[in-house]
C-alpha positions in Angstrom: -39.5 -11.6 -22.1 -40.1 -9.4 -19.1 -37.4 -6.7 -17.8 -36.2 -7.0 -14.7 -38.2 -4.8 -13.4 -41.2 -6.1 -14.5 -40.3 -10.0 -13.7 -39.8 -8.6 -9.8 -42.6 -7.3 -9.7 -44.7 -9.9 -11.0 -45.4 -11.0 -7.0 -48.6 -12.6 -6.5 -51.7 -11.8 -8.7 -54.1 -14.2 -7.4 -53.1 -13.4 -3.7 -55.2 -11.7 -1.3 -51.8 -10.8 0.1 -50.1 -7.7 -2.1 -46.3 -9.3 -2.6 -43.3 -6.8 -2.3 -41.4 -6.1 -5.1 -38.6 -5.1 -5.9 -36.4 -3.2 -8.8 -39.6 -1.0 -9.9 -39.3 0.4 -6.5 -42.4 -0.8 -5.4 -42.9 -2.8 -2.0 -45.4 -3.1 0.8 -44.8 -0.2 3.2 -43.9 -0.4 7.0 -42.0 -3.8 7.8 -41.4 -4.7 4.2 -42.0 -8.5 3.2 -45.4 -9.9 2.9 -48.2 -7.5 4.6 -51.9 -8.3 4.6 -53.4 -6.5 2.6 -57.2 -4.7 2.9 -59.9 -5.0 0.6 -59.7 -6.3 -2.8 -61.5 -7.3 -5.4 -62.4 -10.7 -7.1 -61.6 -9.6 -10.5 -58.8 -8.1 -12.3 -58.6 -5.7 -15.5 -56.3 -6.1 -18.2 -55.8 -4.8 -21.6 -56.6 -7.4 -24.7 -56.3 -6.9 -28.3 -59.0 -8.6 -30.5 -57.2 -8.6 -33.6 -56.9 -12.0 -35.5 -53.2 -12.7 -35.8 -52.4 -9.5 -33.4 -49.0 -10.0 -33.1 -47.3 -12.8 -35.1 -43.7 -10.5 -34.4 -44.5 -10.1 -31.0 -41.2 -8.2 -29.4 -40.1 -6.9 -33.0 -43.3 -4.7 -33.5 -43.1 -0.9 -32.4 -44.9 0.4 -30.1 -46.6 3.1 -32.5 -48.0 0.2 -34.6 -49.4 -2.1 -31.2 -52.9 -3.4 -32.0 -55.7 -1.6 -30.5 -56.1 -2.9 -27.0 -59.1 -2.7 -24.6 -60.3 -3.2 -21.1 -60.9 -6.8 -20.1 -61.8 -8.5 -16.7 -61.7 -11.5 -15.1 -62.9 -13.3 -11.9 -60.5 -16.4 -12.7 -63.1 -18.7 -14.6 -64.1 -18.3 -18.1 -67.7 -17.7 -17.7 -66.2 -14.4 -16.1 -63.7 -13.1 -18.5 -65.1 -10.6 -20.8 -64.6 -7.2 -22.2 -66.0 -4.4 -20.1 -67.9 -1.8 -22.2 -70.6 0.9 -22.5 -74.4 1.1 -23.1 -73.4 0.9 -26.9 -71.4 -1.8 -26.3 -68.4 0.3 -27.0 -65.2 -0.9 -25.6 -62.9 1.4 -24.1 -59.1 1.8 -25.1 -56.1 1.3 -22.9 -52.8 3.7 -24.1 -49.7 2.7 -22.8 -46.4 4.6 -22.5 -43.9 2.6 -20.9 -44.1 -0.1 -17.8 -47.2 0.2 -14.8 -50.4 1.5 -17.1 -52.5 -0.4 -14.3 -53.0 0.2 -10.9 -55.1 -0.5 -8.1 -56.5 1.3 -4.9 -58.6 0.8 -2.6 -60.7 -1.2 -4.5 -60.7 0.8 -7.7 -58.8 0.1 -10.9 -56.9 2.6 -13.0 -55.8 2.8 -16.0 -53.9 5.0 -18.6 -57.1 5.1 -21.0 -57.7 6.5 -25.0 -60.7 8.7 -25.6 -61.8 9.4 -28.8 -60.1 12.2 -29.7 -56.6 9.9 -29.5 -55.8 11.5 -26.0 -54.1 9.3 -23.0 -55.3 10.9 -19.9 -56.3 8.8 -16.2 -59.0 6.8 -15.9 -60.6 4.1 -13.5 -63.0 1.2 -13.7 -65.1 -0.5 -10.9 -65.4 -3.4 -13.4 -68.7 -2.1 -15.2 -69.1 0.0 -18.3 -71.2 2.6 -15.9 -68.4 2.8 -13.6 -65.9 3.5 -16.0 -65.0 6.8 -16.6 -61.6 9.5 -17.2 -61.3 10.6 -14.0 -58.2 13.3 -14.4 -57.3 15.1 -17.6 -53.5 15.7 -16.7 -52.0 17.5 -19.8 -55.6 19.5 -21.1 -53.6 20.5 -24.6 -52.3 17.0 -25.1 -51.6 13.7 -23.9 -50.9 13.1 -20.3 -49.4 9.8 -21.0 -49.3 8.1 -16.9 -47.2 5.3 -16.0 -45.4 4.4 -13.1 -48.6 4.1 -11.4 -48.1 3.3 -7.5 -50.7 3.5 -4.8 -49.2 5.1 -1.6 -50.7 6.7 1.4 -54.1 6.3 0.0 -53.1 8.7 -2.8 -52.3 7.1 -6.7 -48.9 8.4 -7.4 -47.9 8.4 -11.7 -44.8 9.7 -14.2 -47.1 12.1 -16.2 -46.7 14.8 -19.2 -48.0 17.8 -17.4 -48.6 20.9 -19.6 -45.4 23.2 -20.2 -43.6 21.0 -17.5 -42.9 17.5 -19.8 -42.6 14.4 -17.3 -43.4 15.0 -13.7 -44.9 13.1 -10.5 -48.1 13.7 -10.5 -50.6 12.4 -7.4 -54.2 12.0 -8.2 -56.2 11.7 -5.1 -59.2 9.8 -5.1 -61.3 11.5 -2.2 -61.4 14.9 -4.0 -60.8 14.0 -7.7 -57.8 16.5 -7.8 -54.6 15.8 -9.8 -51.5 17.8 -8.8 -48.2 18.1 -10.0 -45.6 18.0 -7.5 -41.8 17.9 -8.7 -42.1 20.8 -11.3 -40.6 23.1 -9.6 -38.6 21.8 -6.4 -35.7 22.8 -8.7 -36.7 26.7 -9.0 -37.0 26.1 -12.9 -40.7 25.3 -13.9 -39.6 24.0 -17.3 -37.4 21.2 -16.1 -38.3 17.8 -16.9 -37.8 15.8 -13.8 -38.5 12.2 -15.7 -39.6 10.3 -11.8 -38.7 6.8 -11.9 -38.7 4.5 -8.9 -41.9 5.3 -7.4 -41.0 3.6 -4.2 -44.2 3.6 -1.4 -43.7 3.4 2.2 -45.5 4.3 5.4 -46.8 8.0 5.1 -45.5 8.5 1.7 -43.2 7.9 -1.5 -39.6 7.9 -2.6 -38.6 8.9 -6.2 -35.8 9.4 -8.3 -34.9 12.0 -11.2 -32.4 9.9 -12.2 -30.8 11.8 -14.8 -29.7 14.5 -12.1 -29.2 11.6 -9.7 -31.4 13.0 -7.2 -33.8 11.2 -4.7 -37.1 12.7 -3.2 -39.5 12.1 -1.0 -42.9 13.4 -1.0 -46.1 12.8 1.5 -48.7 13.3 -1.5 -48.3 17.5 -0.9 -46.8 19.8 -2.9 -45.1 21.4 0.8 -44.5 17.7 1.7 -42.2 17.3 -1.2 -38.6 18.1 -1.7 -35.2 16.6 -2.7 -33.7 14.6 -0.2 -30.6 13.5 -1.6 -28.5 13.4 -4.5 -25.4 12.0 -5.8 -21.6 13.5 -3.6 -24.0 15.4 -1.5 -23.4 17.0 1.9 -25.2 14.9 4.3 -27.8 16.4 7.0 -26.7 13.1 9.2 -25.9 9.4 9.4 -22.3 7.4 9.2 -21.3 8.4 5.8 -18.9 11.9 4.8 -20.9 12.0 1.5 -23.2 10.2 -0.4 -22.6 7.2 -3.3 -21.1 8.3 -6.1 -23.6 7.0 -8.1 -27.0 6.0 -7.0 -28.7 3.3 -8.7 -32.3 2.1 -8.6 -31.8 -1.1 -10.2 -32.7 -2.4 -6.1 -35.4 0.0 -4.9 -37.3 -1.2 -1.8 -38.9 0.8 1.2 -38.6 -0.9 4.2 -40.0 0.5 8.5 -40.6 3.8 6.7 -36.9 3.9 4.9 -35.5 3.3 1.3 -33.1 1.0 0.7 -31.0 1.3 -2.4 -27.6 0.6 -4.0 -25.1 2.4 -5.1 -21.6 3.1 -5.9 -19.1 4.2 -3.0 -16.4 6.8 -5.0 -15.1 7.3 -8.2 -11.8 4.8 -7.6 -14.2 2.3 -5.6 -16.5 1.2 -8.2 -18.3 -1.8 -6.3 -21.9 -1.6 -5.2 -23.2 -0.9 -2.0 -26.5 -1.0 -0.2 -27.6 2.2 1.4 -30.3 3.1 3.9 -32.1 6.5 3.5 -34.6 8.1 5.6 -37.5 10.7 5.0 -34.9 13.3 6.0 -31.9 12.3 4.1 -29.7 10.8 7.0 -27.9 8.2 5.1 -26.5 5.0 6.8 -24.1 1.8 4.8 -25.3 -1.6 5.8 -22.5 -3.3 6.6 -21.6 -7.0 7.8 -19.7 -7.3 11.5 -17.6 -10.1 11.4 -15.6 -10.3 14.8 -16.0 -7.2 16.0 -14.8 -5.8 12.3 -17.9 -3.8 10.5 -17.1 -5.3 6.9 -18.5 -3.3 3.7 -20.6 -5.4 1.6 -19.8 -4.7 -1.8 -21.3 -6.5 -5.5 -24.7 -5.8 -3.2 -27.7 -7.0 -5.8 -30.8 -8.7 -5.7 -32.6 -6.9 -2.7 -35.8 -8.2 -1.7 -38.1 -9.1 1.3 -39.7 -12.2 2.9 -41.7 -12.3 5.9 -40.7 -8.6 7.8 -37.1 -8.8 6.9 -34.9 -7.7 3.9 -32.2 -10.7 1.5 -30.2 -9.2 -0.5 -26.7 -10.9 -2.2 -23.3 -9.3 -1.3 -19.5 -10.2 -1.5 -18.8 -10.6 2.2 -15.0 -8.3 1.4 -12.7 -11.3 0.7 -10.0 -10.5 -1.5 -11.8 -13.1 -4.4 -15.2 -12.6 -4.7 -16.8 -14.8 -1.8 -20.7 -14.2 -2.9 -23.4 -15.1 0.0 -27.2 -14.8 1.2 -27.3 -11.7 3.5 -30.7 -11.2 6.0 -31.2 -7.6 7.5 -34.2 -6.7 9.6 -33.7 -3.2 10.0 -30.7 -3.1 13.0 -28.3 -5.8 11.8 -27.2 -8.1 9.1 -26.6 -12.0 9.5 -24.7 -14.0 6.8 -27.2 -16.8 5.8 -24.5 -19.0 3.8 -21.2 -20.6 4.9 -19.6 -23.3 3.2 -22.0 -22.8 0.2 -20.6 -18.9 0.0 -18.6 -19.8 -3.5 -22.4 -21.0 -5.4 -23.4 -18.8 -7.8 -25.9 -16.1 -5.8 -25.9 -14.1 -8.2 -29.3 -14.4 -9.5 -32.6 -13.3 -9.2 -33.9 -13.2 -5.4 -37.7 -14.2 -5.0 -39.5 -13.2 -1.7 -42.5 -15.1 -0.9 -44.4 -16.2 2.1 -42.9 -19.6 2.1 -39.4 -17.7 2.5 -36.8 -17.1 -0.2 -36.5 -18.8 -3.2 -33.0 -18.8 -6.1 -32.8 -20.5 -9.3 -29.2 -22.0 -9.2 -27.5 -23.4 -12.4 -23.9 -24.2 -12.2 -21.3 -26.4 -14.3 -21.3 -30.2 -13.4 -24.6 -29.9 -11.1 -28.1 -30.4 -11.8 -30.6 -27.3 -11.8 -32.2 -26.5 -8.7 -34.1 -24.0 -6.3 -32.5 -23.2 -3.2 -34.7 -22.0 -0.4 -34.3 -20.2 2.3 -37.0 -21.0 4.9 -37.3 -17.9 7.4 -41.3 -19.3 8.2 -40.0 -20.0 12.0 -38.5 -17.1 13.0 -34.7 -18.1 12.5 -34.0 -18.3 8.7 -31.9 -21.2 7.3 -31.1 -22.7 3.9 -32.7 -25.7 3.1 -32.0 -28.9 0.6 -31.6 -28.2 -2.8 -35.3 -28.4 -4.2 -35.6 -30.8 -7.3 -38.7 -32.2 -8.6 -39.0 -36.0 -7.5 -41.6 -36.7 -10.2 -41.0 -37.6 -14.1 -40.1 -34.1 -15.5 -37.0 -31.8 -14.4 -36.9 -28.2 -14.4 -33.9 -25.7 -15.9 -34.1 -21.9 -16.9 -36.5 -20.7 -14.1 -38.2 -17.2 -14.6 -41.1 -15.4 -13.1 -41.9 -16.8 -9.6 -45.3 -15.7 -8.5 -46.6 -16.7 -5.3 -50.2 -17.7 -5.0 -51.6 -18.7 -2.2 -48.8 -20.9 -0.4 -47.8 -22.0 -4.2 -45.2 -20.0 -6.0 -45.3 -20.8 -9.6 -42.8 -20.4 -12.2 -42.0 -21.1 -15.7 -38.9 -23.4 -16.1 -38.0 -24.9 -19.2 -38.8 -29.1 -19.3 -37.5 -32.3 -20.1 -38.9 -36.0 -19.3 -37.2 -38.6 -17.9 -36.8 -40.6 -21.3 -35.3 -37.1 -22.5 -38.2 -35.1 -24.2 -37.8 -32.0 -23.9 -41.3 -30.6 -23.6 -40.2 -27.2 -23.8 -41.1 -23.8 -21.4 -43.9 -24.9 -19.6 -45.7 -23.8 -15.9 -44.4 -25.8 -12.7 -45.7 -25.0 -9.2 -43.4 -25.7 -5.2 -45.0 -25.6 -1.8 -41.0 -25.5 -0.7 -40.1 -29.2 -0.3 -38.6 -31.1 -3.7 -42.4 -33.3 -3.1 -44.2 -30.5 -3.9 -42.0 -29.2 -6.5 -43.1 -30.1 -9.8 -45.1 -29.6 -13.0 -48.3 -28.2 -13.2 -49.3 -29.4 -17.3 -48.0 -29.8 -20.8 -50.0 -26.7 -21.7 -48.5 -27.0 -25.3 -48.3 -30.2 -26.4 -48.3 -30.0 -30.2 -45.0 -31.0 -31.2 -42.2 -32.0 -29.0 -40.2 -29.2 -27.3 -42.9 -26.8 -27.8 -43.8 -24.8 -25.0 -46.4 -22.2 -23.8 -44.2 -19.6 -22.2 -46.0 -18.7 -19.6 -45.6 -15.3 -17.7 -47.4 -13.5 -15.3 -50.6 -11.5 -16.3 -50.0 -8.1 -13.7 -47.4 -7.7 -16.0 -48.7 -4.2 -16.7 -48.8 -3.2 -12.9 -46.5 -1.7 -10.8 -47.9 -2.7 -8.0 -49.8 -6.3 -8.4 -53.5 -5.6 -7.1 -54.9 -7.1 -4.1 -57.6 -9.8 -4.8 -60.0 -11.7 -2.6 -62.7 -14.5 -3.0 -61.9 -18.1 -4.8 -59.6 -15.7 -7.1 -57.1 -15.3 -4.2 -56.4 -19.2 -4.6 -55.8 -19.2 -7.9 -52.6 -18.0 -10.6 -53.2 -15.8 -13.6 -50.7 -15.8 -16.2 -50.6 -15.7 -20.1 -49.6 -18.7 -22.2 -49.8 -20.0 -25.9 -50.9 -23.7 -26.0 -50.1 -24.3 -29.4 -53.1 -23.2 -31.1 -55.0 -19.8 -29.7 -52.0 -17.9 -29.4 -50.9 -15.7 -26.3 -54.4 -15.7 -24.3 -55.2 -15.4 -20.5 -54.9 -18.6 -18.1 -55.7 -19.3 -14.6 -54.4 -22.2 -12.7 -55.1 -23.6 -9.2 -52.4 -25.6 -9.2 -53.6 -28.7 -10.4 -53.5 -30.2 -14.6 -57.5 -30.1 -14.5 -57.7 -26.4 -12.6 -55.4 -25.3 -15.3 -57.6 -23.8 -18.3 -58.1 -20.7 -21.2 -59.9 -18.3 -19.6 -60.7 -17.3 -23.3 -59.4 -16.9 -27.2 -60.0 -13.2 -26.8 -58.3 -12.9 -29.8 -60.1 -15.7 -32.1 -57.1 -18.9 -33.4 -53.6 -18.3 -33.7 -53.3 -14.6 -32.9 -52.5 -13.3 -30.0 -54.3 -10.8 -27.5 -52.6 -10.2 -24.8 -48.7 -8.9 -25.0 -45.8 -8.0 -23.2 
């Protein structure tokens, strides 16, 4: 439903904590894992078509003919959902090109927003018509189209069409109202198009990518503090390596203590991916596992995430058969997590959350389960196999989202008398007690099910909240009857309600 990307990032919305994510490049700066985070609100925006039936071929419909979508808020009850808008009761449009049309700094929401004329340019919202407003017009002849939005160093950083350039980084800052382009020419040609993707924020700044060149930057929101860094067979200005990966990927993007940490192939004849560590300067270092005194390469390197101050990730540990394990790296040295469980099939998605680290595991001739890796003590270990020990089991886990000490997901579900109730939202607190589901949210005909995802969907960065909405989970669901709407959930069958049918019966308003 979600990319990759996307389903990574979907850390906690709800949580007064801003979750680290991972694959869109985005993570807490400094020590990576979970960092408190200043400020907040108690609301979040989100765009809502109001369309009856508004997408009945929801994934199938192109983008060009998307309903018209506008600025909603809500506090997490339904009394304080509503649409924001004008003196004239005007709402005002959302445009979208491509993922993170939404961010959040510093208090202030932004959004990639239509004016009348048709053009997508920057604007921001304090949550009231008054206080909504375009705040930079990025391409003045056209259509400035920002995505990719990241806050970093108290700046707003955005992949934007910028006149006579085409896509470029572009930093808006929020003290002075100025907008400036700052990759168009690093490459002495002003009518490149360096396309940034992988907006990656760490202490004092940002790491991108012009991935088509396979070159990595690094800029400190200046046009002087900006400049290629590194790029694909490159000589190296330091570090352990003779040359750089032969081909960079950003598929595992994460900043972590001031560095990016990303994967990559070794050479041409060596194909299997490694995990590199980059500074601001482009010295370059391999993390690599000792084992007896032997540094060992750690190759099929995937999954990259953080937990607590200290980086996971999944890696063959160089046996001649692939011999996949848990990894934990804290900046000076790695520490295989996993022994005799090495040959289990890590190979999926890695979830950092406060409560530690959390994998879905499905494997032939054993029943679904989340392992966890509890790192809440200081010493991480793997726990039990987590498995409901209610009426209802779990399969097909996707989009963990951590809200305050609960991480949520959608699993598909079946009863113990072997109904299958279809995709529905469970909740764990870590332990197979507290692992269970939350409600039959659509419970019109058996194995129906409300696929529900997570509503910062559109945010590359989840926003920080605060307030009773910092307790609470917002995510999208269809219940059988009002379509794909806005929920919120505290956890509880009762605490789990429509926050409202924005877009009236069976259609649906909000969309992935």
């Amino acid at each position: 439903m979600i990319n990759k990307q996307l389903t990574q990032l979907a850390a906690a919305i709800g949580v007064a904590t801003m979750m680290t994510a991972c694959g869109g490049g985005s993570s807490s700066s400094g020590g990576g894992g979970t960092t408190v985070a200043e400020g907040g609100n108690g609301f979040v925006v989100f765009p809502a078509a109001e369309s009856a039936g508004a997408i009945a071929v929801l994934r199938a419909t192109a983008r060009a003919a998307l309903p018209t979508e506008y600025l909603y808020k809500t506090d997490g009850t339904p009394a304080g959902t509503s649409k924001i808008v004008d003196d004239n009761n005007n709402g005002f449009e959302v445009g979208r090109f491509g993922g993170g049309y939404m961010a959040e700094l510093d208090g202030t929401f932004y959004f990639a927003g239509k004016d009348s004329n048709g053009d997508v340019e920057l604007w921001a919202t304090d949550g009231t018509g008054a206080g909504t407003e375009r705040v930079a017009d990025i391409y003045p002849n056209g259509n400035g189209q920002p995505h990719n939005m990241v806050p970093a160093a108290g700046k707003l950083f955005m992949n934007a069409v910028v006149d006579q350039f085409g896509r470029e980084l572009v930093v808006f800052d929020p003290v002075t109202n100025d907008s400036v382009v700052l990759s168009s020419n690093i490459n002495g040609n002003p009518t490149s198009n360096t396309a940034p993707e992988s907006l990656t924020p760490v202490d004092g700044g940002l790491f991108f990518f012009d991935q088509p060149a396979g070159d990595v930057y690094f800029t400190d929101g200046t046009a002087a503090g900006t400049a290629k860094i590194a790029t694909n067979n490159d000589a190296i200005t330091g570090g352990s390596l003779a040359k750089y990966p032969e081909l960079i990927g950003d598929d595992d993007w994460l900043g972590y203590n001031g560095k990016l940490l990303f994967t990559g192939r070794f050479n041409a004849t060596d194909a299997e991916t490694r995990l590199y560590e980059l500074d601001q300067n482009g010295n370059i270092e391999e993390i690599v596992f000792v084992n007896n005194g032997f540094n060992v390469r750690l190759d099929i390197t995937q999954n990259v995430v953080t937990s607590n101050g200290k980086v996971y990730f999944v890696a063959d540990a160089g046996a001649s058969v692939p011999d996949l394990h848990i990894f934990e790296y804290d900046g000076s040295s790695v520490v295989k997590l996993t022994g005799s469980e090495g040959n289990r099939p890590y190979n999926d998605s890695l979830v950092g959350t406060s409560l530690g680290l959390f994998m879905y595991v499905e494997q032939a001739g054993v029943a679904p389960y989340l392992l966890r890796v509890d790192n809440t003590g200081g010493s991480a270990g793997v726990g039990a196999a987590l498995r409901s020990t209610g009426d209802y089991s779990f399969s097909d886990v996707e989009y963990m989202v951590e809200a305050n000490g609960t991480v949520f997901f959608a699993a598909d579900t079946e009863g113990a008398g072997g109904s299958d109730f279809g995709t529905e939202l469970w909740k764990t607190d870590g332990t197979s007690q507290g692992t269970e589901l939350v409600k039959d949210i659509n419970d019109t005909a058996a194995g129906a099910g409300s696929e529900p995802f997570p509503l910062a969907f559109m945010y590359q960065v989840p926003p920080t909240v605060n307030g009773e909405l910092g307790s609470k989970y917002l995510f999208i669901a269809n219940d059988g009857s009002s379509g794909l709407e806005p929920w919120v959930s505290d956890g509880s069958a009762t605490g789990t309600v429509i926050l409202k049918d924005i877009s009236a019966g069976a259609g649906s308003s909000v969309i992935d």
